[in-house]
C-alpha positions as CSV (number, residue, x, y, z in Angstrom):
1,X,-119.1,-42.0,10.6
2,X,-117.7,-41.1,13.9
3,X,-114.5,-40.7,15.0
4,X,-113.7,-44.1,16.7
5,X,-115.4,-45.9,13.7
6,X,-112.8,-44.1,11.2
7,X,-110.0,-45.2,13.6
8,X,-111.3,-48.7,13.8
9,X,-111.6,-48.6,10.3
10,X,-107.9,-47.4,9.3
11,X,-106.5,-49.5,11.8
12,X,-108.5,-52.6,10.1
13,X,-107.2,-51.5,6.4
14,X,-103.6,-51.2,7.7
15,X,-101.5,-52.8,5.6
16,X,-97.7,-53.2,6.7
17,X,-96.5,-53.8,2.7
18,X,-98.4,-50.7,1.6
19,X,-96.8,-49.0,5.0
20,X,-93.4,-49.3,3.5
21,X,-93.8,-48.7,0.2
22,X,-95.7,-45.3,1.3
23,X,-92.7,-44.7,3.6
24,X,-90.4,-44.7,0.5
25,X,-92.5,-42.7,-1.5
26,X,-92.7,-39.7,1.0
27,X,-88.8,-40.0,1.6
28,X,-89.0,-39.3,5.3
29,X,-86.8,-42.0,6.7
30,X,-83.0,-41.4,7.8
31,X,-80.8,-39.7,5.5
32,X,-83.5,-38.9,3.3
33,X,-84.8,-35.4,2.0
34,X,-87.7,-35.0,4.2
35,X,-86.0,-37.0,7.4
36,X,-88.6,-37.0,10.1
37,X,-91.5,-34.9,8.5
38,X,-94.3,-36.3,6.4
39,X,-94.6,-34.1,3.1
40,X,-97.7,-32.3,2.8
41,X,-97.9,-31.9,-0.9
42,X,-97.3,-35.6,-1.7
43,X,-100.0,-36.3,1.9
44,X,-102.4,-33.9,0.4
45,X,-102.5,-34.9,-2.8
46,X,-102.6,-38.5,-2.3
47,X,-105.3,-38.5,0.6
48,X,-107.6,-35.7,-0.2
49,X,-109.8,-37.2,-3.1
50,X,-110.1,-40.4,-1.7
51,X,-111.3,-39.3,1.8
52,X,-112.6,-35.9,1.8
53,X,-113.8,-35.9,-2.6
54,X,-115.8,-39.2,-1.7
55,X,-117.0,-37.8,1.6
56,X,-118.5,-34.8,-0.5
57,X,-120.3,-37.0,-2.7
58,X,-122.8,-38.0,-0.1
59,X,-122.6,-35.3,2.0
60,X,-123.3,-32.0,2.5
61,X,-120.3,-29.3,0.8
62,X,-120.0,-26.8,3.4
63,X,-116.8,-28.0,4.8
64,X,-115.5,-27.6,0.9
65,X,-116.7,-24.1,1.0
66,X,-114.8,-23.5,4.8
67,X,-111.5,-24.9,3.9
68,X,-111.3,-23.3,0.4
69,X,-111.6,-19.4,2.6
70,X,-109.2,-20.8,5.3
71,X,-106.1,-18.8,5.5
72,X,-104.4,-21.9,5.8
73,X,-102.5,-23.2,2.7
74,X,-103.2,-26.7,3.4
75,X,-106.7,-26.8,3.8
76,X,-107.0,-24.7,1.1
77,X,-104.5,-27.6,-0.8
78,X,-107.5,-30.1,0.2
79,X,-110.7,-28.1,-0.9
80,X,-109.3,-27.8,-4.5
81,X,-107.8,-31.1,-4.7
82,X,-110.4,-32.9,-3.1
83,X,-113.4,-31.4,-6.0
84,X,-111.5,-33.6,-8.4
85,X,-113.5,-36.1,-7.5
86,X,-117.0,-34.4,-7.8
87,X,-115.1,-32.1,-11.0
88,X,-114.7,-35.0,-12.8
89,X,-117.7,-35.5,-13.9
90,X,-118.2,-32.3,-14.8
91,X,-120.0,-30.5,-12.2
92,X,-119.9,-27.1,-13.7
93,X,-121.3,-25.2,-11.5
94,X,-118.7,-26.1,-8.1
95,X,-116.4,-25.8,-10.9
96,X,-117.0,-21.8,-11.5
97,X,-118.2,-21.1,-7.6
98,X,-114.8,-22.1,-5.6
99,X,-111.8,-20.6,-8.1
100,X,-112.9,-17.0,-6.6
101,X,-111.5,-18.4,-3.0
102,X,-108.4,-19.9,-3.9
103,X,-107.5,-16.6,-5.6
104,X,-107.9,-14.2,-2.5
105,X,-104.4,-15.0,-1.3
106,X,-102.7,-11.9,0.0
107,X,-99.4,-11.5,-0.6
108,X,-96.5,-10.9,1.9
């Protein structure tokens, strides 16, 4: 899928009831805890296994592999969130290969 074919194809699934209701949920309108910022953890974990997971389930895991040695928290947030869907069932062997990345954090 290109790029213009995955914005053609959020914009088509736009929903303005769902909009809302994910607005609320992330608590970034006025007054509220995360006023003006979207919050990662609550982004991450709700988008990861439904875009990237199922993405890995047809394609190629490299970009699993990438994001789980990137020195970014977030990405590495995505690649372990995003093997639930390919961890569930029970693929033992991503399961023991990945946990060695997410553990190389240095410490400040």
């Amino acid at each position: 899928m290109t790029r213009n074919q995955l914005v053609r194809a959020l914009k088509e699934a736009a929903d303005p009831v769902k909009a809302a209701q994910a607005a609320g949920y992330f608590k970034t309108g006025k007054g509220e805890y995360d006023e003006g910022y979207v919050n990662n953890w609550d982004l991450v974990d709700a988008s990861s296994r439904p875009i990237l997971g199922e993405h890995l389930k047809t394609h190629p895991r490299g970009i699993l592999k990438k994001r789980a040695k990137s020195k970014s928290l977030w990405e590495r947030r995505i690649a372990m969130v995003s093997t639930m869907t390919l961890v569930w069932p029970v693929n033992w062997t991503l399961l023991f290969r990945l946990p060695k990345y997410f553990f190389m954090i240095r410490t400040i």
